[in-house]
C-alpha positions in Angstrom: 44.9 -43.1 -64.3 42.6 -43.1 -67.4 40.7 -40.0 -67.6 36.5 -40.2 -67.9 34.3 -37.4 -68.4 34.6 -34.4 -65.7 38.4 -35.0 -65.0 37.4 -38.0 -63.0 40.1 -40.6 -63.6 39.4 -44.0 -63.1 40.6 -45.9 -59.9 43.7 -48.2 -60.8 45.6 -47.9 -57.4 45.8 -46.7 -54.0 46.8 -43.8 -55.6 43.9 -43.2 -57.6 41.5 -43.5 -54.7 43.7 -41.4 -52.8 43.4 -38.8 -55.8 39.5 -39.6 -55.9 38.6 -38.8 -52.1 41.2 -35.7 -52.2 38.8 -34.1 -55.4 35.4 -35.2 -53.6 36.7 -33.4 -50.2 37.8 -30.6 -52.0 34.7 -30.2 -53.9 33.1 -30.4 -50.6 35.6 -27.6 -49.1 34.6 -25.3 -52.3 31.1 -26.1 -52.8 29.3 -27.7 -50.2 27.7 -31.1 -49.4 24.2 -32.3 -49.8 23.1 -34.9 -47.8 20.1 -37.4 -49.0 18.6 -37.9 -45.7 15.0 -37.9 -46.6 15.9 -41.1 -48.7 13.7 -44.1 -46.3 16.8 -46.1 -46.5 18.6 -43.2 -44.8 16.4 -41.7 -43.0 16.0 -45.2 -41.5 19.4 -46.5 -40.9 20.7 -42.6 -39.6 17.6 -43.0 -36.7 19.1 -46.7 -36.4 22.3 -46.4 -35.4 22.0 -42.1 -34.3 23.8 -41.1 -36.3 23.6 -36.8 -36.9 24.8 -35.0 -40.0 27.7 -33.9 -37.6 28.9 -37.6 -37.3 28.3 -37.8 -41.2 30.7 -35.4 -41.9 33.1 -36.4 -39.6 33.0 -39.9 -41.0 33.2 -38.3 -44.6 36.3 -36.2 -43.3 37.7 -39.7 -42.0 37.4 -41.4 -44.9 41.0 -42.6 -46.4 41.9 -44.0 -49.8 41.2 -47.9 -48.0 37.9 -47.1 -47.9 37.2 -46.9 -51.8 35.2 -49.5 -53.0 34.3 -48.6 -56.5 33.9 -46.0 -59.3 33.8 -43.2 -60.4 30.8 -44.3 -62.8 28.3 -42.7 -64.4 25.6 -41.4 -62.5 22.5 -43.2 -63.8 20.0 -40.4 -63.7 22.5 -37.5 -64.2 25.1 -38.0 -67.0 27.4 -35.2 -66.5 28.0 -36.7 -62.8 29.6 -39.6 -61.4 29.2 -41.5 -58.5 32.1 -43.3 -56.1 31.4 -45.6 -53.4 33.4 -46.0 -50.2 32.8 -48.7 -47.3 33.3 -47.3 -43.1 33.5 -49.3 -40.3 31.1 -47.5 -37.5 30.8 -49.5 -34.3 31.3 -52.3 -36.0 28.8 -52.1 -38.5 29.8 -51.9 -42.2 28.5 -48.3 -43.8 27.8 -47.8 -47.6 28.6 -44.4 -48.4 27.4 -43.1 -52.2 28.8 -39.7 -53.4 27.2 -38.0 -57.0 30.5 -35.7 -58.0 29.0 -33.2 -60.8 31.3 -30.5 -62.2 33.5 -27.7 -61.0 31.3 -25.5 -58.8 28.5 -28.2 -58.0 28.2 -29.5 -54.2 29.0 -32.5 -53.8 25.5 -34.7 -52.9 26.1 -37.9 -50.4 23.1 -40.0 -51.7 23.6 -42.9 -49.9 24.0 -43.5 -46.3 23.4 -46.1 -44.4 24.3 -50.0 -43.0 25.7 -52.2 -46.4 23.1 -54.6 -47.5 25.6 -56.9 -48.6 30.0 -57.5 -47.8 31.4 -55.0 -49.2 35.1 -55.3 -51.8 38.1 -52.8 -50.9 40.6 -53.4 -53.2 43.2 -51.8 -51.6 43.0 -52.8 -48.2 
């Protein structure tokens, strides 16, 4: 693994994601989670499919190293964060799950939520 800023390494293997998702649900254990609901896209697909914040974390609790799609890469609009994508399959429908990972002590924020727009890559899958 190649280290980036924030002791985030970058994703090489199975491994790596494995490694990725154990930091973001530990950071979640020690500091919280912070959902973007109010988002419209969110908001929208969340009413959609009825999905509560209890099934949110239960999904983000069953996510698994197969599920990583991509990152960690810098957050656009917050520089000392990064952001990793992961993929869930929920009745069928393909969910696009966004987290924003900022430094120790900082919840974790989920910013997006909701039904992929497009087919989404799993390398290691």
């Amino acid at each position: 693994m190649t280290g980036i800023p924030n002791g985030i390494a970058k994703v090489r293997s199975i491994k790596d994601a494995e490694a990725l998702l154990n930091k973001i649900k530990d950071s979640i254990a020690a500091n919280g989670l912070v959902f973007m609901n109010q988002r419209r896209k969110n908001t929208q697909a969340l009413a959609d499919l009825g999905i509560t914040v209890e099934i949110q974390k239960k999904i983000i609790n069953d996510l698994e190293a197969t599920d990583y799609c991509g990152g960690p890469e810098k957050d656009e609009k917050y520089p000392w964060k990064e952001v990793a994508i992961f993929g869930y399959d929920f009745r069928g429908i393909e969910l696009y799950i966004k987290f924003s990972i900022g430094l120790d002590g900082m919840a974790v924020v989920c910013l997006s939520f909701h039904e992929s727009e497009h087919p989404m890559r799993y390398p290691f899958n």
